[in-house]
C-alpha positions as CSV (number, residue, x, y, z in Angstrom):
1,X,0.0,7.3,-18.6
2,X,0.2,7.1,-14.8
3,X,3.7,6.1,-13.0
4,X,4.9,4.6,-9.9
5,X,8.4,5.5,-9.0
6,X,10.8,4.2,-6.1
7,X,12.9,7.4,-5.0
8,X,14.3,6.1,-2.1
9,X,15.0,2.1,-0.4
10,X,16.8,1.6,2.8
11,X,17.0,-1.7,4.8
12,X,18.6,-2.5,8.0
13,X,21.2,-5.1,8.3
14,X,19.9,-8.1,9.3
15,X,20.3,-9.3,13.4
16,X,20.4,-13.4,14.3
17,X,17.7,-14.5,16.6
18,X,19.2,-13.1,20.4
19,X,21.6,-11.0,18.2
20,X,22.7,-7.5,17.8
21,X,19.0,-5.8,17.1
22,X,17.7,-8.0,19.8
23,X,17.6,-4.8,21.9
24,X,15.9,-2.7,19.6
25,X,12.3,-2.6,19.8
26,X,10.4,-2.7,16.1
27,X,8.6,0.3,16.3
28,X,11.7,2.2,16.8
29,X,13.9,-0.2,14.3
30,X,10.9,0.6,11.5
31,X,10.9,4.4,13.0
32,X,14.7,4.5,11.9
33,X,14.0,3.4,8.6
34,X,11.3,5.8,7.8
35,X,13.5,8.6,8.6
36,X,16.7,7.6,6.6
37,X,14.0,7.0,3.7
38,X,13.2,11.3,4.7
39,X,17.1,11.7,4.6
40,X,17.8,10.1,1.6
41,X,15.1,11.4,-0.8
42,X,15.3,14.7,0.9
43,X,11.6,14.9,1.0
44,X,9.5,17.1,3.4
45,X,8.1,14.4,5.2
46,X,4.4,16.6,6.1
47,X,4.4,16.0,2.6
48,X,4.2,12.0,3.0
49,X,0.3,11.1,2.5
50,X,0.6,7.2,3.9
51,X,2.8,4.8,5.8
52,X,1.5,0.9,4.9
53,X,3.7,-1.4,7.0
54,X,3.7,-5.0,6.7
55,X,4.6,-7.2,9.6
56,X,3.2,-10.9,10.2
57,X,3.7,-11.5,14.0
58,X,1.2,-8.4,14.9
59,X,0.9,-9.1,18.2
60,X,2.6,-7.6,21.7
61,X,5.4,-5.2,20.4
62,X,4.0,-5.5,17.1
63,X,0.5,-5.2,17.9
64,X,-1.5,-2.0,18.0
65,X,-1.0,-0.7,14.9
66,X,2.5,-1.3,14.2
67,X,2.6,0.9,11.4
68,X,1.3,3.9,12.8
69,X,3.0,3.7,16.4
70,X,6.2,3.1,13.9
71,X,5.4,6.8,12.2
72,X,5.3,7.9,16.0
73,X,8.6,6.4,16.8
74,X,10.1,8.3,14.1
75,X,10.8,12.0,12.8
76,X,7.6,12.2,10.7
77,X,4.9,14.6,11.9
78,X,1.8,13.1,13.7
79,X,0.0,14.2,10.3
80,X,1.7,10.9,8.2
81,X,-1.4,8.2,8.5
82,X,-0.1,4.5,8.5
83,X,-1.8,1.0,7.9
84,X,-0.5,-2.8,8.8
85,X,-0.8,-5.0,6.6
86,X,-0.9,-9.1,6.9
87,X,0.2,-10.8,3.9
88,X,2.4,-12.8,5.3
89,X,6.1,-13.3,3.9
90,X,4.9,-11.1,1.6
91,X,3.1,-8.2,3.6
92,X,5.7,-5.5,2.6
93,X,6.2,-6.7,-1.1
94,X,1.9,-6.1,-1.2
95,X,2.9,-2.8,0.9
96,X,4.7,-1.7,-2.6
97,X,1.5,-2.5,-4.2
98,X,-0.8,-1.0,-2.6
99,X,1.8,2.5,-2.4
100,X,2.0,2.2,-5.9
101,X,-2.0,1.4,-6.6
102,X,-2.1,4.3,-4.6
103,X,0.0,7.0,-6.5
104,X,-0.8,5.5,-9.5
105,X,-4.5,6.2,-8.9
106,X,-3.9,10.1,-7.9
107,X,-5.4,9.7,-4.7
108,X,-2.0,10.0,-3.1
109,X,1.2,11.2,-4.1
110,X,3.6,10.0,-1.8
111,X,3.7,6.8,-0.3
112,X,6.2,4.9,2.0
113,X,5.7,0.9,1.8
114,X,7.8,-0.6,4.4
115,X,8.0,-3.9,7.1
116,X,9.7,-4.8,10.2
117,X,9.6,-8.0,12.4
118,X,11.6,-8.6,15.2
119,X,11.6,-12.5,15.3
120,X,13.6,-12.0,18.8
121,X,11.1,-10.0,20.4
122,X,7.9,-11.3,19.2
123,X,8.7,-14.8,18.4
124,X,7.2,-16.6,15.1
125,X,3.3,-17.7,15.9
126,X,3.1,-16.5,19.0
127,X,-0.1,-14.4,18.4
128,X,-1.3,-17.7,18.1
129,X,0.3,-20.2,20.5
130,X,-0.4,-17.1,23.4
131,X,-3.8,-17.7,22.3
132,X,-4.1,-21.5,22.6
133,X,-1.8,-21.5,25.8
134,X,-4.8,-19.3,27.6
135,X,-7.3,-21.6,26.0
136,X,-8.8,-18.7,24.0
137,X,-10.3,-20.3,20.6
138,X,-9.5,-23.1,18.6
139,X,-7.3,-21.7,16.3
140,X,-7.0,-19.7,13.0
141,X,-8.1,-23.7,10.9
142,X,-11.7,-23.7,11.8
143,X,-13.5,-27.2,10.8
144,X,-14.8,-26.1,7.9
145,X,-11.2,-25.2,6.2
146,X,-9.9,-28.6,8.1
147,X,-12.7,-30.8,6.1
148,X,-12.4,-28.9,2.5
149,X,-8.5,-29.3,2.2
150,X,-8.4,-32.8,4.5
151,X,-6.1,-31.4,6.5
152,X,-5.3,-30.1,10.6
153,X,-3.4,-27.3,10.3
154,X,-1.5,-25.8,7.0
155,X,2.4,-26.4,7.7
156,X,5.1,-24.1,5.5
157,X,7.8,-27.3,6.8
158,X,5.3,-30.1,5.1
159,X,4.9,-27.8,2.0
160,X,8.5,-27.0,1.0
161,X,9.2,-31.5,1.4
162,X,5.8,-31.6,-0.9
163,X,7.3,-28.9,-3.2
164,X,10.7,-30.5,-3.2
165,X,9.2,-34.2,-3.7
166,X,6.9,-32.6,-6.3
167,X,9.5,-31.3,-8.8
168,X,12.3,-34.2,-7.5
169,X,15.1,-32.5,-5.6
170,X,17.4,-34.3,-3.5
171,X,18.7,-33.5,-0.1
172,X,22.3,-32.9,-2.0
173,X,20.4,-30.2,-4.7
174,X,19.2,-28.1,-1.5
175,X,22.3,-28.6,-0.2
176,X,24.5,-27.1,-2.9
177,X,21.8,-24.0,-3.5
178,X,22.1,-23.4,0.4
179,X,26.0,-23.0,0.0
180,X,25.7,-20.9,-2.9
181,X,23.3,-18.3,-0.8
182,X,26.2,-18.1,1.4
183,X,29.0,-17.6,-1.0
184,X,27.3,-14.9,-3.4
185,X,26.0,-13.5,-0.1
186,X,30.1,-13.4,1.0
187,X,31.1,-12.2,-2.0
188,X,28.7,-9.3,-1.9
189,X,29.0,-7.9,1.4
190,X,33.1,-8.0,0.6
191,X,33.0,-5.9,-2.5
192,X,30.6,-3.2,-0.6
193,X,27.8,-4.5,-2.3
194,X,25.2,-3.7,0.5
195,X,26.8,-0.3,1.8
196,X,24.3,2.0,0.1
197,X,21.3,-0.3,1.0
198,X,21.6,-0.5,4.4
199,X,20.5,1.9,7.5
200,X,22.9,1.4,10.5
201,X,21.6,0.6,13.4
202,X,23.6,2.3,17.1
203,X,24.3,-1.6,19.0
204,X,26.4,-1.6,22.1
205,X,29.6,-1.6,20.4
206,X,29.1,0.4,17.7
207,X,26.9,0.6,14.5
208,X,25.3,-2.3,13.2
209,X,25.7,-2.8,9.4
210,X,26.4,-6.6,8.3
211,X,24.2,-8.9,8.1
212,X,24.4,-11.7,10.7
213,X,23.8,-14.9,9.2
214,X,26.0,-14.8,7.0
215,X,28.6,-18.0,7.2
216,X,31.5,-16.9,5.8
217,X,33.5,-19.8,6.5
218,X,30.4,-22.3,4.8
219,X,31.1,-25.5,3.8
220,X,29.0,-27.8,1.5
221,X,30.2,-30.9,4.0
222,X,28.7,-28.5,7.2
223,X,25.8,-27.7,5.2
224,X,25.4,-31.9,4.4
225,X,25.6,-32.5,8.1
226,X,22.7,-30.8,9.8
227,X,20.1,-33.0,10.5
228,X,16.7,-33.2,8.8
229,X,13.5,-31.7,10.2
230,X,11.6,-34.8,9.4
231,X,12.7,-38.2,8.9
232,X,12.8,-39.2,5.4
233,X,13.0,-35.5,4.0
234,X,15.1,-33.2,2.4
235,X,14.7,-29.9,4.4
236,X,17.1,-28.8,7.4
237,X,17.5,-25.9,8.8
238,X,20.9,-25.2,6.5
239,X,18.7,-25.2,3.4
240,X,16.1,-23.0,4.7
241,X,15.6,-19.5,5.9
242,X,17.0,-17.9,8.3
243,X,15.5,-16.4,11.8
244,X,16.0,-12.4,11.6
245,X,15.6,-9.2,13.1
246,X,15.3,-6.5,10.7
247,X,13.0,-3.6,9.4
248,X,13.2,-2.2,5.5
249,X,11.5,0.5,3.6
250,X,11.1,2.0,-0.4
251,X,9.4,5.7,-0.6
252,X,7.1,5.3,-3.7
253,X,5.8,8.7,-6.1
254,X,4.0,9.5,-9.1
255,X,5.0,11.9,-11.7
256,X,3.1,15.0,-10.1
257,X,5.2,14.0,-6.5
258,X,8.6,13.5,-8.7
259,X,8.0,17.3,-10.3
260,X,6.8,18.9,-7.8
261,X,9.7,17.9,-5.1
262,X,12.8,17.9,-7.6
263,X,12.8,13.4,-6.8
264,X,15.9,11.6,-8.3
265,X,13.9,8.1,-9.3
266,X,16.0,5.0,-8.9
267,X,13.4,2.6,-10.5
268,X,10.1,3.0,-12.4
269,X,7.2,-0.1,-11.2
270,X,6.5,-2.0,-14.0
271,X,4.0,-4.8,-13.4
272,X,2.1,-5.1,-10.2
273,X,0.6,-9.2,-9.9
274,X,-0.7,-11.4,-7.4
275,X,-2.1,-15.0,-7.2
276,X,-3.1,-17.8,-5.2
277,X,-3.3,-21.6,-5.5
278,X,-2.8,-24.2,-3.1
279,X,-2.9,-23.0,0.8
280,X,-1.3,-27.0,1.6
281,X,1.6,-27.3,-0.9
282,X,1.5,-23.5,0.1
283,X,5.2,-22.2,-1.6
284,X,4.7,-23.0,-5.0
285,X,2.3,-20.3,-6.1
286,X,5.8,-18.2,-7.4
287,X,5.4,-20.1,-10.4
288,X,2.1,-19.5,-12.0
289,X,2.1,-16.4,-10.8
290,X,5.3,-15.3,-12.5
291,X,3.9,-16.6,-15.7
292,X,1.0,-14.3,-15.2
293,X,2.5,-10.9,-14.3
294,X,4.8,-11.8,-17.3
295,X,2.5,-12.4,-19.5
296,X,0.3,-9.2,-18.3
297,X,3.7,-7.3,-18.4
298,X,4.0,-8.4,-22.6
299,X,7.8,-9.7,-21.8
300,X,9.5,-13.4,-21.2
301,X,11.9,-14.7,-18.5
302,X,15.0,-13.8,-20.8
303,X,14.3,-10.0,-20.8
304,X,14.4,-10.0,-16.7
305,X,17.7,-9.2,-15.9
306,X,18.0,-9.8,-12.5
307,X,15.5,-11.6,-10.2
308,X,14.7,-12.2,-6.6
309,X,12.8,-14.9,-5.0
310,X,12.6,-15.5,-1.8
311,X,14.8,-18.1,-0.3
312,X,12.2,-19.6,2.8
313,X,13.3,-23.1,1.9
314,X,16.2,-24.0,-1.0
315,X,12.8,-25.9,-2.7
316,X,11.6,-22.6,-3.2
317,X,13.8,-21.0,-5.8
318,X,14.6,-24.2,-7.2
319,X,11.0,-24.8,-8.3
320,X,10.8,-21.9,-9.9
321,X,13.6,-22.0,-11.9
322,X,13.1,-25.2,-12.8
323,X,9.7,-23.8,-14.2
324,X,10.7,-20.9,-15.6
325,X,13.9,-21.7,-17.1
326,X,15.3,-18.7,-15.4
327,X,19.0,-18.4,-15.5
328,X,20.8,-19.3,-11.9
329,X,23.7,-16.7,-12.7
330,X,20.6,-14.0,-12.2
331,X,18.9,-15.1,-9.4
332,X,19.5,-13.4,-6.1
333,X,22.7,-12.9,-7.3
334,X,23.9,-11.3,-3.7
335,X,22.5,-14.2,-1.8
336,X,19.4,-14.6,-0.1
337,X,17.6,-15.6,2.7
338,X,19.7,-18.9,3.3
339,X,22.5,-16.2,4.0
340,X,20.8,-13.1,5.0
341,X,18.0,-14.0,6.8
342,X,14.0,-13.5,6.4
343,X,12.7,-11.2,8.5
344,X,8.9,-12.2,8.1
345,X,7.3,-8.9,7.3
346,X,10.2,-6.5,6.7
347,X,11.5,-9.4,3.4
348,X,9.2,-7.5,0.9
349,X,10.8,-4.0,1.3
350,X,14.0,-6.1,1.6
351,X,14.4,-7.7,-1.2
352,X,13.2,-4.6,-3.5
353,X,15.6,-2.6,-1.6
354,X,18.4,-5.0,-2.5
355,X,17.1,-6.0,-6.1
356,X,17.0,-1.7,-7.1
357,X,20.2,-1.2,-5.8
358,X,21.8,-4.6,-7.9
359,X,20.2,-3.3,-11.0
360,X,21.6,0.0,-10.4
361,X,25.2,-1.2,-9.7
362,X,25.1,-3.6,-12.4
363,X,23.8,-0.9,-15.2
364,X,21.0,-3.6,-15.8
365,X,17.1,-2.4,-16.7
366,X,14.5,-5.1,-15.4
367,X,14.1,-6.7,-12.2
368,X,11.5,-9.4,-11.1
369,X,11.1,-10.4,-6.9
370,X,8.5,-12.6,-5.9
371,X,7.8,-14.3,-2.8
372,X,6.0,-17.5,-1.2
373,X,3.3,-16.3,1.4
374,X,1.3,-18.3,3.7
375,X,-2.3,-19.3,2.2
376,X,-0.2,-20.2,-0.7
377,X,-0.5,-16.5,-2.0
378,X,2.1,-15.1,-4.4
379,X,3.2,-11.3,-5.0
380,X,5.1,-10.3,-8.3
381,X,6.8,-7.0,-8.3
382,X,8.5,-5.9,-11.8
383,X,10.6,-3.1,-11.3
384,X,12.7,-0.7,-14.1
385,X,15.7,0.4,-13.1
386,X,16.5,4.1,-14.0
């Protein structure tokens, strides 16, 4: 039977908004991760048959084919082909899947999946609002979608207070989640945790290699005091993601690849699922579709050892543990996006990057990430650790 194998996953630390990657400009940021992907596989990169990149803001430094002018910003040869892809939050998890589809098909061998998204530099939405401001189009909503779903425009804020009314969080439940992104994320980076993850980055003053957002001096009362987003809600900017710079990467093989280069695999892909639901509630399409790719992968919740969903709003990860009956001690158990920050396009590639190298370090097998996407589209990635 065919196989997908991760050989190599890299990420950068992540940068605030105006922080220390603010400088760097994302072709060059992804073009750095491609080559430490090279360096740590010890692959010939001629021998690379596709780059897929995802990235959500593809517009200005982004635009053009960000995934090709990344290749050119790096140390592969001109030869390496490369594809951008638009799946929103999860454009580089579905850049796994389609690397893997891809080597598990034998039409390629060797695949990089990767993202990057400088939210400094090309600023969430603005290849839309650039677009309105000139008065070009009416916007991405036409009429027709605007009279189906009864609604203007489809808002990520409006569907994580819907999800959080829907399954009956309080403000103090997001609250407490929120604090505990930052404390495992704390307690990870202090016992190395991240070190072999991460791609440094040269920043005037040295290397970059923590992640920014990371409060280590938290406080449940701090979190309790930042003010809501809307009036009557539950969702601040304390219990939600956080703004990021960053770029990340996994170099994906089949068997004939692993052979014929003398490949260490880290982690073998074991269930490969998307779904979609509801584009208003938008986020809560995690939970079906984990059902699914469980149920297509023959296994339940308990034989997951670790899992990772993506923390764009506290509601997020709540819902679907809630659902599931997932246990908390196993969920993102070296913090999240609260704490780390969600770098739009590069979170997919993050996240496996992180989840592979906790499996690893913990001796543990199976690993589940999935992730919220705009449209209300959900990826499931199901990973074997080796």
């Amino acid at each position: 039977m065919a196989e997908a194998y991760i050989v190599a996953a890299g990420r950068t630390a992540g940068g605030k908004r105006g922080g220390a990657l603010a400088n760097w400009h994302p072709v060059d940021m992804a073009g750095e991760v491609l080559n430490a992907l090279v360096d740590r596989s010890g692959i010939d990169p001629a021998a690379i048959d596709d780059v897929v990149m995802g990235c959500v803001s593809q517009a200005g430094e982004q635009g053009f084919q960000v995934g090709r002018n990344a290749v050119l910003a790096s140390k592969l040869p001109n030869s390496v082909p490369a594809v951008s892809v638009d799946r929103q939050c999860g454009s580089s998890q579905q850049a796994i899947q389609f690397a893997a589809q891809a080597v598990l098909s034998g039409t390629q061998d060797i695949v990089i999946a990767a993202g990057v998204e400088s939210m400094t530099r090309v600023p969430m939405g603005t290849n839309i609002a650039l677009h309105a401001q000139a008065g070009i189009g009416v916007g991405p909503i036409s009429e027709r979608i605007q009279q189906r779903f009864g609604v203007k425009m489809f808002s990520q804020f409006m569907g994580a207070e819907m999800l959080a009314k829907k399954h009956g969080m309080s403000r103090e439940e997001l609250d407490a989640f929120a604090f505990g992104s930052h404390r495992r994320a704390a307690a990870a980076e202090a016992a190395g945790a991240f070190d072999a993850e991460i791609v440094p980055l040269s920043v005037e003053g040295g290397m970059h290699t923590r992640d920014e957002g990371i409060r280590h001096d938290a406080t449940l009362e701090g979190i309790a005091s930042v003010k809501l987003l809307q009036e009557g809600g539950v969702i601040t900017a304390a219990n939600a993601s956080q703004i990021c710079d960053g770029a990340s990467g996994v170099l994906i093989v089949n068997e004939a690849a692993l052979k014929t280069h003398g490949l260490t695999p880290l982690a073998r892909i074991h269930n490969l699922t998307v779904t979609a639901g509801d584009p208003v509630i938008m986020l809560e399409e995690p939970l079906p579709a984990t059902d699914r790719a469980l149920a297509r992968a023959g296994m339940k919740i308990d034989d997951i050892d670790l899992f990772e969903v993506n923390e764009a709003f506290a509601s997020v990860p709540l819902a679907w543990l809630k659902h599931t009956g997932a246990d908390y001690a196993r969920l993102n158990v070296n913090g999240g996006a609260i704490a780390l920050g969600h770098p739009l396009g590069a979170s997919g590639t993050k996240l496996m990057t992180t989840l592979v190298h906790a499996l690893r370090a913990r001796g543990k097998r199976y690993g589940l990430q999935t992730m919220c996407e705009g449209g209300g589209i959900a990826n499931v990635t199901i990973v074997e650790a080796l």
